[in-house]
C-alpha positions as CSV (number, residue, x, y, z in Angstrom):
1,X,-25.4,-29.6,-30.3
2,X,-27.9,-27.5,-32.1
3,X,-31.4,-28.1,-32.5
4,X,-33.6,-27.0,-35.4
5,X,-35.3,-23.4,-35.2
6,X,-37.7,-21.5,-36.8
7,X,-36.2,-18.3,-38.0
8,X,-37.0,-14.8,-36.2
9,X,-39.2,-14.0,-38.7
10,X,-41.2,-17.1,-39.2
11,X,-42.0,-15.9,-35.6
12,X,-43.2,-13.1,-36.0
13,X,-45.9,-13.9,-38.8
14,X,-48.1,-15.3,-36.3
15,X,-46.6,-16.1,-32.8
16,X,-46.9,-14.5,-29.7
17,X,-44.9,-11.1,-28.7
18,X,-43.6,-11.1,-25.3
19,X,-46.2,-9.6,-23.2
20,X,-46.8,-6.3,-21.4
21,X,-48.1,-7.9,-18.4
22,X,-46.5,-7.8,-14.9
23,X,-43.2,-9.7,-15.2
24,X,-43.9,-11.0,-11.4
25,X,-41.2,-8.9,-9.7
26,X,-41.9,-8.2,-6.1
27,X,-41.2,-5.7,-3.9
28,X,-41.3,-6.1,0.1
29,X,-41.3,-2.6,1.0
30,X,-44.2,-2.0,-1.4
31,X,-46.2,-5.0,0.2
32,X,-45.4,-3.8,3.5
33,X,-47.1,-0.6,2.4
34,X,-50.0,-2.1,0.6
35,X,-50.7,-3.6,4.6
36,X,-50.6,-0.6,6.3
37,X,-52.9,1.5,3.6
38,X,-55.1,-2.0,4.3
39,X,-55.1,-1.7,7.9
40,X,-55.6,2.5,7.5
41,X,-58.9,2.0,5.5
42,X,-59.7,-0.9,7.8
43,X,-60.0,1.1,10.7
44,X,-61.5,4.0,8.8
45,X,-64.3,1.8,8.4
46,X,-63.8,1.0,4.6
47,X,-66.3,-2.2,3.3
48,X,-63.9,-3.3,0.9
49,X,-60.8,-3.3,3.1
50,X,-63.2,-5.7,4.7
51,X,-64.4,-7.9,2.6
52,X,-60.7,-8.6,1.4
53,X,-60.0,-10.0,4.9
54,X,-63.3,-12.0,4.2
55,X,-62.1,-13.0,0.5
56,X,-59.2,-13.9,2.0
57,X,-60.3,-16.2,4.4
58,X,-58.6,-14.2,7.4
59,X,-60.1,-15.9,10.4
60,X,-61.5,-13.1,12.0
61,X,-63.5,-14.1,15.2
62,X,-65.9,-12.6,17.2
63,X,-64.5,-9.3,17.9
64,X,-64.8,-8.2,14.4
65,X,-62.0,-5.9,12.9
66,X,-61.7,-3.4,16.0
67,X,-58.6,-5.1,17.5
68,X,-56.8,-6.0,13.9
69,X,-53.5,-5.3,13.9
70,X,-50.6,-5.4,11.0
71,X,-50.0,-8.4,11.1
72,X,-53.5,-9.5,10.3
73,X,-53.1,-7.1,6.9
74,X,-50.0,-8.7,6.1
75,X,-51.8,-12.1,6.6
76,X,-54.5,-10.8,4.0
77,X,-51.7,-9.2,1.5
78,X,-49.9,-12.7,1.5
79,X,-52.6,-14.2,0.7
80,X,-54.0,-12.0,-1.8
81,X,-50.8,-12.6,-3.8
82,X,-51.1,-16.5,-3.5
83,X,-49.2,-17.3,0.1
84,X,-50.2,-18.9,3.0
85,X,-48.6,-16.6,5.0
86,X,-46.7,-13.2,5.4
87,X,-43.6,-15.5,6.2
88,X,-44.0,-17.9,2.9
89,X,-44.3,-13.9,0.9
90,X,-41.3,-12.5,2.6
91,X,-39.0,-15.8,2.1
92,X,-40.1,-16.0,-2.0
93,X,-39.5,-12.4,-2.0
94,X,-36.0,-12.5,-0.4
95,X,-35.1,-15.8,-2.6
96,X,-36.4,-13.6,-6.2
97,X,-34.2,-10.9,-4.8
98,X,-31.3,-12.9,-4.4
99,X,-31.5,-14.6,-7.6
100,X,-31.7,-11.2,-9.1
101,X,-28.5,-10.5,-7.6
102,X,-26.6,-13.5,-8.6
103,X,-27.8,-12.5,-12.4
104,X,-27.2,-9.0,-11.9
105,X,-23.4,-9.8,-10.7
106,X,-23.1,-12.0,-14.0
107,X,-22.7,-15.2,-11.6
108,X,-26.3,-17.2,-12.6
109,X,-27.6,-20.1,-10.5
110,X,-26.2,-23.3,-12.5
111,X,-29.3,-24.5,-13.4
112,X,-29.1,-26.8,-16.7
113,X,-26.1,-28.4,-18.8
114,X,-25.4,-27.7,-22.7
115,X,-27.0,-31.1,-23.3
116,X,-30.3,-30.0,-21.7
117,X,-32.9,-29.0,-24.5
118,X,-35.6,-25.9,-23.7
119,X,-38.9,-27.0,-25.7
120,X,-41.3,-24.4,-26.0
121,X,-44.4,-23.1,-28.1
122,X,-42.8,-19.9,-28.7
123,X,-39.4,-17.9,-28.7
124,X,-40.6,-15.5,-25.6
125,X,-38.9,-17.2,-22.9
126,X,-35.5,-18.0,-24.5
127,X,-33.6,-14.3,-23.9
128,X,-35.2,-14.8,-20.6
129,X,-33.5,-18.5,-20.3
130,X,-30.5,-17.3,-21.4
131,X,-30.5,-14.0,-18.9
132,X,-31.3,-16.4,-16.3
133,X,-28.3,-18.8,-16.9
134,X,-29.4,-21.6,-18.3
135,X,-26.8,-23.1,-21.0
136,X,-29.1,-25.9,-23.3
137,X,-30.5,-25.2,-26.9
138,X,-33.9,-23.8,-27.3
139,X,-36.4,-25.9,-29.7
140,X,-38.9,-23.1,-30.8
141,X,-42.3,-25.5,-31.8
142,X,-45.2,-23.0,-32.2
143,X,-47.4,-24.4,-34.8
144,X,-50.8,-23.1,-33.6
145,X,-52.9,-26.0,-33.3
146,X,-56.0,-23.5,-31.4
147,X,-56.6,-22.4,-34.9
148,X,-57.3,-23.4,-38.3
149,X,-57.7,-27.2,-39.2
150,X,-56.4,-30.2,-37.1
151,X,-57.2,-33.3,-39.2
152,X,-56.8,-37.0,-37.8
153,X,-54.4,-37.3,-40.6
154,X,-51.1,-39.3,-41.8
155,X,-48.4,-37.0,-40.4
156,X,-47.2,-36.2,-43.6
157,X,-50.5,-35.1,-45.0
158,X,-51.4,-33.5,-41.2
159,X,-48.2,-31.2,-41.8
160,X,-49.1,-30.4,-45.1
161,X,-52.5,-29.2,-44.3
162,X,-51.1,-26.8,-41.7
163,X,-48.6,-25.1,-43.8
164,X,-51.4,-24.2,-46.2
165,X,-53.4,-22.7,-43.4
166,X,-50.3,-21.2,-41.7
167,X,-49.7,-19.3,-44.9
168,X,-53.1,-18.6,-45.8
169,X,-54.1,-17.2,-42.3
170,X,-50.7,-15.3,-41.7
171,X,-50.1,-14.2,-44.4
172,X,-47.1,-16.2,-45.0
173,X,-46.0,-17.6,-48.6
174,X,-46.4,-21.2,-48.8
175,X,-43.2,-21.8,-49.6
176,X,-42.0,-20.2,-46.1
177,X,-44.7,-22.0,-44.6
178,X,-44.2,-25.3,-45.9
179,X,-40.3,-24.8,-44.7
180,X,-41.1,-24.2,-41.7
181,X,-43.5,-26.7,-41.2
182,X,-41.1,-29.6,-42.0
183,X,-38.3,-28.0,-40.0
184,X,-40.3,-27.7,-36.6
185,X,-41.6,-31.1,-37.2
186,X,-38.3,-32.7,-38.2
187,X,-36.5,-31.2,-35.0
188,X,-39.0,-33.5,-33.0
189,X,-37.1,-36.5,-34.5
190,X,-34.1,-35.6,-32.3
191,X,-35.0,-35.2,-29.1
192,X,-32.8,-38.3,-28.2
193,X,-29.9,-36.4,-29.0
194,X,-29.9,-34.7,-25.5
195,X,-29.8,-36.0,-22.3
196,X,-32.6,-34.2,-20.7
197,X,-35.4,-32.3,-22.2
198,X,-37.5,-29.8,-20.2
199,X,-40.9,-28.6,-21.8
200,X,-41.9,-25.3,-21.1
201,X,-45.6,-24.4,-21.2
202,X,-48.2,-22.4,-19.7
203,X,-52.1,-23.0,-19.1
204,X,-53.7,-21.7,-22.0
205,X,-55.0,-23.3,-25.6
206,X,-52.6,-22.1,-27.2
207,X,-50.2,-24.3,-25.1
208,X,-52.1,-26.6,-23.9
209,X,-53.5,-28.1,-27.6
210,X,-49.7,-28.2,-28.6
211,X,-48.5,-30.0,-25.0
212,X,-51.2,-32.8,-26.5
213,X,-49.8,-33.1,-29.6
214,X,-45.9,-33.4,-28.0
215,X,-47.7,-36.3,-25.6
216,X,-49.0,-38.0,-28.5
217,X,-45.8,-37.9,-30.2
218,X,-43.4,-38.9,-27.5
219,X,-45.5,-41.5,-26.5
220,X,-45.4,-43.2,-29.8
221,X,-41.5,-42.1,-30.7
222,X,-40.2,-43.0,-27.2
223,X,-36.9,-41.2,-27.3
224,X,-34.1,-42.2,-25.6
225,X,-33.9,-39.0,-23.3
226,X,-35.0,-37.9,-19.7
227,X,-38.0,-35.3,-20.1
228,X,-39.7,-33.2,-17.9
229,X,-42.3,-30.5,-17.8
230,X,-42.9,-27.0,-16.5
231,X,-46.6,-26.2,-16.7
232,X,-47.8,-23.1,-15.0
233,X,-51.2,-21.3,-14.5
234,X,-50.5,-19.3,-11.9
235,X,-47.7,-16.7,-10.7
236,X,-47.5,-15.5,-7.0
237,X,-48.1,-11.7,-7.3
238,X,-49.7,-11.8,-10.9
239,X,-53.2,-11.2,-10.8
240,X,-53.8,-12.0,-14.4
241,X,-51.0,-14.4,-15.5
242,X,-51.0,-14.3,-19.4
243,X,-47.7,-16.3,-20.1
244,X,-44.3,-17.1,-19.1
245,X,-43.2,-14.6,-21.7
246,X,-44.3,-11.6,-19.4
247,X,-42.0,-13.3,-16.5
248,X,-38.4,-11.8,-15.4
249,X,-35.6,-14.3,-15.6
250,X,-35.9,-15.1,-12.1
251,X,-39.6,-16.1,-12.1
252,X,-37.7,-18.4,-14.9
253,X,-35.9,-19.9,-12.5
254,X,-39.0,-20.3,-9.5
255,X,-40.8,-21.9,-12.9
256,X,-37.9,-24.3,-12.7
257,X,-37.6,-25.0,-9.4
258,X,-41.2,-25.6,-8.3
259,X,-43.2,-26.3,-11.3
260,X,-40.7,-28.8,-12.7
261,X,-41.9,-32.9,-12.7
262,X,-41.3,-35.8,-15.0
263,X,-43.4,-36.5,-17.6
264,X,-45.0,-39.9,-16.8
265,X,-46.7,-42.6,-19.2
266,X,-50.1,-41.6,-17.2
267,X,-49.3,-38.3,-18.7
268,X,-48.3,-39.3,-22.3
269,X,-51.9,-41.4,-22.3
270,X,-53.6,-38.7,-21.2
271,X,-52.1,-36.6,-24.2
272,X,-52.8,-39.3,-26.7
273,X,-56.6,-39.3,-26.1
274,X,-56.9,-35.7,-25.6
275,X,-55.0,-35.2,-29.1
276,X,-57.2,-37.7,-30.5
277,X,-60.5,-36.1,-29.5
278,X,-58.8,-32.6,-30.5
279,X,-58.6,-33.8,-34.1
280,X,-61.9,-35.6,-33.7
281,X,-64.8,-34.3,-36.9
282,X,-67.4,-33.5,-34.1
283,X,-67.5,-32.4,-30.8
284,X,-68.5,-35.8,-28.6
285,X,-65.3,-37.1,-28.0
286,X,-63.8,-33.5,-26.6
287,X,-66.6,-33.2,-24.7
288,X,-66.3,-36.8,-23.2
289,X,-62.5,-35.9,-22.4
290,X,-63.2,-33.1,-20.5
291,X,-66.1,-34.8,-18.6
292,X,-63.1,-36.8,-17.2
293,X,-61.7,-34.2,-15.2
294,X,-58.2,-35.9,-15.2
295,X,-55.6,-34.3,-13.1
296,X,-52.3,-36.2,-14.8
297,X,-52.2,-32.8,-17.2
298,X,-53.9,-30.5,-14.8
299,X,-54.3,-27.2,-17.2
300,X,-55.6,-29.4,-20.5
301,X,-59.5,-29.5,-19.1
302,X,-60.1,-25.6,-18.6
303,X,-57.9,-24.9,-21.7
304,X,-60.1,-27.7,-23.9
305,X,-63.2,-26.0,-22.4
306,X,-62.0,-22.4,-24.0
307,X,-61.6,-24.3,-27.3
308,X,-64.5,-26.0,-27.4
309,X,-66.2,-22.5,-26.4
310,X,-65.1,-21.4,-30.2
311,X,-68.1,-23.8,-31.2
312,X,-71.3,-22.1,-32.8
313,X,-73.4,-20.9,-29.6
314,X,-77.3,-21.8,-30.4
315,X,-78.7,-19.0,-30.7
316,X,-75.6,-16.4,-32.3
317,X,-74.3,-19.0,-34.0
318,X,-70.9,-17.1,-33.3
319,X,-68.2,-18.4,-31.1
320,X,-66.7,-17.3,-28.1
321,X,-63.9,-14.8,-29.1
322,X,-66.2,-13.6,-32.0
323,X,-68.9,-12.6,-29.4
324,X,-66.3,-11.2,-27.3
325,X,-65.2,-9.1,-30.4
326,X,-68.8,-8.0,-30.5
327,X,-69.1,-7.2,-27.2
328,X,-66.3,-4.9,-26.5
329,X,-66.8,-3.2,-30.0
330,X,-70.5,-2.9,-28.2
331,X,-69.4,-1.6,-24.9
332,X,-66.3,0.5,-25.6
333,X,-66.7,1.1,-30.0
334,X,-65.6,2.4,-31.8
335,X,-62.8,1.2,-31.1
336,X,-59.4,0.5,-32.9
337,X,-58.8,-3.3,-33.6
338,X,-55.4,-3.0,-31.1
339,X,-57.5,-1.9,-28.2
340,X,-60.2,-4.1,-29.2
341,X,-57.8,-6.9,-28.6
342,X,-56.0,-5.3,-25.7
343,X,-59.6,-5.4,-24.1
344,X,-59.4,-8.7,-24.8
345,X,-56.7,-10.1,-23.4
346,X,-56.6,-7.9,-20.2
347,X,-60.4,-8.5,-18.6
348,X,-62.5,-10.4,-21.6
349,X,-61.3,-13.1,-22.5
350,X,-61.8,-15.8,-19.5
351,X,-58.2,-17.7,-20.6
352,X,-56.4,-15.6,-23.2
353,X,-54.6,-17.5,-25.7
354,X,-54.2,-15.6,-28.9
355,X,-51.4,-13.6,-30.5
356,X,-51.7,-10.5,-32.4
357,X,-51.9,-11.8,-35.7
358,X,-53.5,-14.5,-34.7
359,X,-56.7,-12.2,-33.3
360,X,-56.4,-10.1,-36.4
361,X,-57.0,-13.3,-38.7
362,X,-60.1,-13.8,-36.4
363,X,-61.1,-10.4,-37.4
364,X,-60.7,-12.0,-41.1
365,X,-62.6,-14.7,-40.7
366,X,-65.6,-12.6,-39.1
367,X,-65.6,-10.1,-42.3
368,X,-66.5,-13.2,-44.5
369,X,-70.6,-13.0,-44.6
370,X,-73.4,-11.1,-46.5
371,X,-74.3,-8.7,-44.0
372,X,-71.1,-7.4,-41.6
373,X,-71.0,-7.6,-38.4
374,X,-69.5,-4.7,-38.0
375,X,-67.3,-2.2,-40.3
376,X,-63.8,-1.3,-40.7
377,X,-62.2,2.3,-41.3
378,X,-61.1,1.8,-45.1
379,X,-57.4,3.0,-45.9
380,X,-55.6,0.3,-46.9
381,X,-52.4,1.5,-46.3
382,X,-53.7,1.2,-42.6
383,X,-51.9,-0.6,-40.2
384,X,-54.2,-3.2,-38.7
385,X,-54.4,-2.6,-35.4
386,X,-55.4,1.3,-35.8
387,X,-58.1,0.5,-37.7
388,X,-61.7,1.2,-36.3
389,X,-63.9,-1.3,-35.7
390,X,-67.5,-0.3,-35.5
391,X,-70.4,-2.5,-34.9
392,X,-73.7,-2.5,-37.3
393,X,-76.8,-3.2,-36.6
394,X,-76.7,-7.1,-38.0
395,X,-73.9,-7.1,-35.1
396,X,-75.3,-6.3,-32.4
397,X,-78.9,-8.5,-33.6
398,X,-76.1,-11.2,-33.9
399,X,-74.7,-10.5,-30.6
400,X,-78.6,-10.4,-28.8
401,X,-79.0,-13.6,-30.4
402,X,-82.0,-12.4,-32.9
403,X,-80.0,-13.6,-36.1
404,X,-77.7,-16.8,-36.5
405,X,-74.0,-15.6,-38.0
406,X,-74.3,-19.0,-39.7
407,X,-76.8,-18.0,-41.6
408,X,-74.8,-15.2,-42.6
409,X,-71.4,-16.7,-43.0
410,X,-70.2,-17.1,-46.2
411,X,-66.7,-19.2,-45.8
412,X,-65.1,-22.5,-43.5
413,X,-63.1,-22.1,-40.0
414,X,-62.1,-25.0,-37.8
415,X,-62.4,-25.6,-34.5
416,X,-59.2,-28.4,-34.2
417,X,-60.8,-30.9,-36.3
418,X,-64.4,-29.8,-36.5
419,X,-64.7,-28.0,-39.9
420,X,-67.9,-25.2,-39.4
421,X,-69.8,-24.0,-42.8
422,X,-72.7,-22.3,-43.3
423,X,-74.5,-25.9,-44.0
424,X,-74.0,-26.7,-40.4
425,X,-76.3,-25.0,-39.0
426,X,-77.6,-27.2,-36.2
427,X,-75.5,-29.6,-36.2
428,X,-73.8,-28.8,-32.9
429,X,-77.0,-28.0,-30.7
């Protein structure tokens, strides 16, 4: 039984690569060493070895550090990579290791059955699945709801409205886009066709604004079919934990096994009013949402507080990622657009959630006012990310706040369904 996918192609218009990012993978002996150089420049008298045990909440009593042994950096070491314990860190590392093993040998876990169906936002994960052992389709549904408009809308006019952005903002010919609009959206319809459907999704917008959508729709289709949900913000060992794409197959599988819960009516509510207020033409109802602090989807609040972050800030009048933009062409300029948006997504951005194409359309967006904001290195036979960006002076007035980019903006983006022009000015303050 095959489900409906969007070609590799469609994909790579505008979704997200699989990332660079540490894949989760690790290593005992190399913890075991990252102790003992702790311990070393604990003894030597090093502040910041100490203030890791303090940041760690290693209870270190009255004597201080003098009578620390390794076990005490090991304490700190587990818990700096999201343990309770050295124990808890060497039994997840010896379980991944194993795992690795059985895949390595070509004898998987059995995990799944060929009537299971993967559900994700993306195609990053599914060579990964498939590495890992798991047997069901994949269901690729990636239309990018974090940008571009998201209309309370008839379905059929709602779909409509994102092919023409899809192939306006990615470049994308609207016949493609319109194809692959109806086919993602169609493939929904059979979810009943399998016995048990697992989404996969991590804590981001990106994810997050999509996860409310599926909650709004199975909640009023009601198929016939056991679902459950993986949704993870956090990976023992990562520091910065982008997306399950960066993840080995076996950090698959721990996904699976302890991130894995049914998707409850509490939780398709919670979707349906969060996908209501997403779509909502100003900003109250988000805003009332996330005053509710719910915990039935525990990653939609902080990724609804990034998206509502893209809102005009009183005084720049730009939003978040466009003041980021500014900022690290500011700090670090001039800079190509690649590294501008590597910058990004490793240390500015406080919950990463956009692709490469999708930033570079960002960078579109921005070019669209009387006075730049900053310039662009001119050969057009340039490929985008090598292009410099350098910031001008209306840029960095912008950025201090001593000009409004409203005032200045000469075109129409959308934050979900909250359409921002250069007559609203105020409107959001």
């Amino acid at each position: 039984m095959s489900a409906s996918r969007t070609t590799k192609s469609d994909k790579a218009k505008f979704s997200r690569p699989n990332r660079i990012f540490f894949d989760g993978r690790l290593n005992l002996e190399q913890q075991r060493k990252r102790a003992k150089d702790l311990l070393r420049a604990l003894r030597a008298g090093n502040q910041t070895a100490q203030q890791r045990f303090v940041d760690a909440n290693h209870p270190i009593g009255a004597a201080g550090f003098a009578d620390f042994r390794l076990a005490d950096a090991q304490l700190v070491i587990a818990r700096e990579n999201g343990f309770a314990s050295w124990p808890k860190l060497k039994n997840h590392i010896d379980r991944i290791t194993e795992q690795n093993r059985q895949i390595s040998s070509g004898n998987p876990p059995v995990l799944d059955t060929k009537r299971t169906l993967h559900l994700r936002c993306g195609s990053d994960i599914r060579n990964g699945l498939g590495i890992a052992g798991f047997v069901g389709d994949f269901l690729e549904f990636a239309d990018p709801f974090c940008q571009g408009p998201v209309p309370d809308l008839p379905l059929d006019e709602f779909i409509s409205v994102r092919a023409d952005f899809i192939a306006s903002g990615y470049h994308i010919t609207p016949k493609d886009a319109v194809a692959r609009s109806k086919r993602e959206y169609a493939a929904l319809n059979r979810l009943d066709q399998y016995d048990h459907v697992v989404l996969w999704f991590e804590h981001d917008g990106y994810d997050q604004l999509i996860l409310a959508f599926l909650m709004d729709f199975i909640a009023t289709a009601r198929p016939a079919t056991r679902i459950e949900l993986i949704s993870v913000g956090a990976i023992p060992g990562v520091e910065r934990f982008i997306g399950l794409g960066q993840l080995s197959p076996e950090l698959l599988i721990w996904c699976w096994e302890n991130h894995r819960v049914p998707v409850t009516d509490t939780m398709l509510e919670t979707g349906r009013t969060a996908w209501k207020a997403i779509r909502s033409a100003m900003p109250d109802a988000l805003e009332k949402f996330i005053q509710t602090g719910t915990s039935a989807l525990p990653h939609l609040i902080p990724a609804l507080e990034r998206h509502i972050a893209e809102l005009p800030d009183p005084q720049s009048g730009l939003g978040l990622t466009q003041k980021l933009v500014l900022q690290i062409a500011r700090d670090h300029g001039p800079l190509p657009v690649g590294k501008i948006y590597a910058h990004l997504m490793r240390s500015y951005d406080p919950l990463p959630y956009l692709a490469d194409l999708m930033f570079w359309s960002e960078i579109q967006t921005m070019m669209h006012c009387k006075s730049p904001l900053f310039t662009l290195s001119d050969n057009p036979d340039q490929h985008w990310p090598t292009r410099i960006l350098t910031i001008t002076a209306t840029g960095s007035d912008t950025l201090a706040g001593n000009q409004n980019f409203l005032d200045n903006f000469t075109t129409t983006r959308w934050v979900g369904g909250i359409e921002i022009t250069p007559e609203t000015v105020g409107v959001f303050y």
